[in-house]
Structure formats: C-alpha cells, structure tokens
C-alpha positions, -999 to +999 in steps of 0.1 A: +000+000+000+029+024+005+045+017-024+014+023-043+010+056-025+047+066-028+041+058-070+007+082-072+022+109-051+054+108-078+032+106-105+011+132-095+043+158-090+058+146-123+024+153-137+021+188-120+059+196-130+053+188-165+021+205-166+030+241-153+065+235-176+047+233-204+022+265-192+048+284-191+072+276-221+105+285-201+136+274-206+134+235-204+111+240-234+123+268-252+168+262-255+189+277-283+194+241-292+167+219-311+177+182-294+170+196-262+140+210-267+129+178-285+138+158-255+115+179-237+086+175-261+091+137-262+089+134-227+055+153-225+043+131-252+053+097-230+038+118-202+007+123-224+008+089-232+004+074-195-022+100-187-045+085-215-042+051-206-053+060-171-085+072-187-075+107-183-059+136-206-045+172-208-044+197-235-015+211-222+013+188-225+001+184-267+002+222-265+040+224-255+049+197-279+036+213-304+055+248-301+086+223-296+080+212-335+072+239-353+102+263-334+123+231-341+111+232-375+120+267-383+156+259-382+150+237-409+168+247-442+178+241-478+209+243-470+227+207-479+192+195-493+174+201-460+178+192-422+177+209-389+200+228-374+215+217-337+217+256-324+205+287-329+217+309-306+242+338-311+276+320-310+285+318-345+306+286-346+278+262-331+255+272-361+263+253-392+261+216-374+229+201-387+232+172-366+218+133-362+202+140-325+180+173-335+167+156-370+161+123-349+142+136-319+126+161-340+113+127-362+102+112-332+083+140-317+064+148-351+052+107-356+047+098-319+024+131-321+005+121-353-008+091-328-024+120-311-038+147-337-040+124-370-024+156-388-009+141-419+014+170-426+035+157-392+043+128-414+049+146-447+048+171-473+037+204-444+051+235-448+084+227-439+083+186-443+075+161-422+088+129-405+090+109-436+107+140-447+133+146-420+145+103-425+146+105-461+168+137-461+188+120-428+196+091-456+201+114-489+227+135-467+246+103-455+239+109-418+223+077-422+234+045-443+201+023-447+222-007-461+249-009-436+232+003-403+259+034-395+257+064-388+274+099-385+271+126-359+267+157-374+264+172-411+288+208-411+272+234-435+303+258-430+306+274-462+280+251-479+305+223-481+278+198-462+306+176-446+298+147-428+319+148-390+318+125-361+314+091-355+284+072-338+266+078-303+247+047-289+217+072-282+209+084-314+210+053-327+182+042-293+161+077-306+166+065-343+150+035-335+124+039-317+117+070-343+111+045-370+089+024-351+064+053-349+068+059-380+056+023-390+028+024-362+017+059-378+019+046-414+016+007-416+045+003-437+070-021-424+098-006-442+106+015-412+109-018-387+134-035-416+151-004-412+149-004-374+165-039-373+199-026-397+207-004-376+202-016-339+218-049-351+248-027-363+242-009-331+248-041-312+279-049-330+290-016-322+287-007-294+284-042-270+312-064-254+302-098-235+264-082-236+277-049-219+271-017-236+304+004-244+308+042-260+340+039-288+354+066-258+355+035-233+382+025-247+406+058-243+391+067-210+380+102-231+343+099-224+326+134-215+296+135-192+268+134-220+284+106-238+285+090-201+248+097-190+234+094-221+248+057-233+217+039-216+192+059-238+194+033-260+181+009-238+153+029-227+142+035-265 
C-alpha cells in the first residue's frame, strides 16, 4: 500500500511539474538548441501517453509539444538538401552543425504526435516537411546509411560544403530507432521496422562487449559526461 502511495504521489508531481513547464514555455522547453527541446517534447508526449491510458488527458502537455516542433522546425533549411539545425543561438561557430540527435528527436516527436492529432502534414509534405521527410533527407545526406546500419554525428554546413563529422553515439542510434517504429505504427508500412532492425543490429555490433554496452570513448578513457549519461538511452528506447 505504501508503495502504491509513494508511486501516485510521484506521478502526481511529475504530472504537475510537466504541466505548469509546459504553461509556461521556459527554458526547459524553449533552449537555443533543437535536441534539447525535442527531449522535452518527447517526454511530454510519453507523459501524455500514460495519462491517456489512465482514462485521463490534458491539452497542455500536446500544446507544449507542439511549439517544440514547429520552433524546431523553423531551423530547418535548404541548406545541404534540408535538415535541422542543432543551435541557434548567437555563438556563431555552433551554427552550421545540422546534426543526427536534432533531426532524430525532431522525427520522433512529429510521428509519436501524429498518434495524437491524426495531422498528416507531421508525417509529410507540411510546410516545412515532415517525418517521412526529416528520415529520407537523414539518408540522402549520408547521416544515415540504410544498407549498412551506420551512422554519422553531425552534417557541417560551413561554407555550404555539407561535410559529414563524427562518429556514432549509442543514443541516437536508441532515438533512431524507436523513431522508426512510430513511423511504421503511424503509417503501416514495415519498411521503417526492416530499417529499425539494420541499424540496432549494427548498433549491437558496435557498441556491445560480453552483452555490456560500451561508447567507442571507453576505450581511451575520453568519455565526457553526455556521452557518459546518455549511453543507456538506447536501452530505454
């Protein structure tokens, strides 16, 4: 009985956090960099999610996310074909990176909330493109090999050169993933699983040693905090 009253009472503040976050659009919705505020709008939709299969729903949480996407989506260009840019904020240097994480979560927030609103232009062909959109320019680009299951960090627009830098980070490939999936739940087409399964299976000969998950960092003891914190995102996905 107390652990079912200790769960409510923390489902009850998370609720409330999220809630009066999303009211008020500050900063944990509203960054100068589109994966973080993505993050943000995926969790409301998961939020969302559990709230509906409780019987119950807000307006507020869709609300947020939905600011989230179309900000994130006006920092999508034509630059390099398309693609969205990590920052826009005022130091210079951070803004030509169009990178794997902002298109990914940005993909994922747009199909998981088509499940919500039935909006077809979240999968493809609105104003600025859609999910369908985002993956097919993630492949064109060659942040994303659809034969071989690898991936690239970041696409660098500096001087419209569109060079591919960086290696792979286990969580976009966990975000990539579980993108796809919502993508085949929103459209029926199980393209986007086949696709799934290349790269989580190139993911898993990546990134694991004797079942135990490993960033390529590991092995030079060079890991920064993100890399650190972040690895087990691709078990959660």
């Amino acid at each position: 009985m107390n652990f079912i009253l200790a769960t409510d009472k923390l489902y009850l503040a998370t609720r409330w956090a999220a809630i009066e976050t999303a009211k008020n659009r500050n900063n944990y919705v509203f960054t100068e960099y589109t994966d973080d505020q993505a993050w943000w709008a995926n969790g409301a939709l998961r939020l969302e999610q559990y709230i509906r299969s409780t019987g119950d729903a807000t307006v507020e949480l869709l609300k947020a996310a939905q600011i989230v996407i179309n900000d994130n989506l006006k920092h999508e260009t034509e630059t390099c074909g398309g693609g969205i840019y990590w920052y826009h904020g005022f130091f210079r240097p951070f803004r030509t990176a169009k990178t794997t994480i902002s298109n990914v979560l940005t993909m994922l927030t747009m199909a998981t909330m088509f499940s919500f609103t039935h909006d077809a232009t979240l999968l493809h062909g609105g104003t600025h493109g859609g999910a369908i959109d985002i993956y097919n320019w993630l492949l064109t680009s060659g942040l994303l090999n659809a034969q071989t299951g690898d991936q690239k960090d970041t696409l660098d627009t500096a001087h419209d050169n569109c060079t591919l830098v960086g290696g792979s980070l286990t969580y976009e490939y966990g975000v990539l993933v579980q993108a796809l999936i919502a993508l085949e739940n929103a459209t029926g087409h199980a393209q986007y699983i086949v696709g799934a399964m290349i790269f989580i299976q190139n993911a898993i000969k990546k990134f694991t040693q004797n079942n135990i998950i490993y960033e390529k960092c590991d092995q030079t003891n060079t890991c920064q905090g993100d890399q650190l914190a972040f690895r087990g995102m691709i078990m959660v996905h």
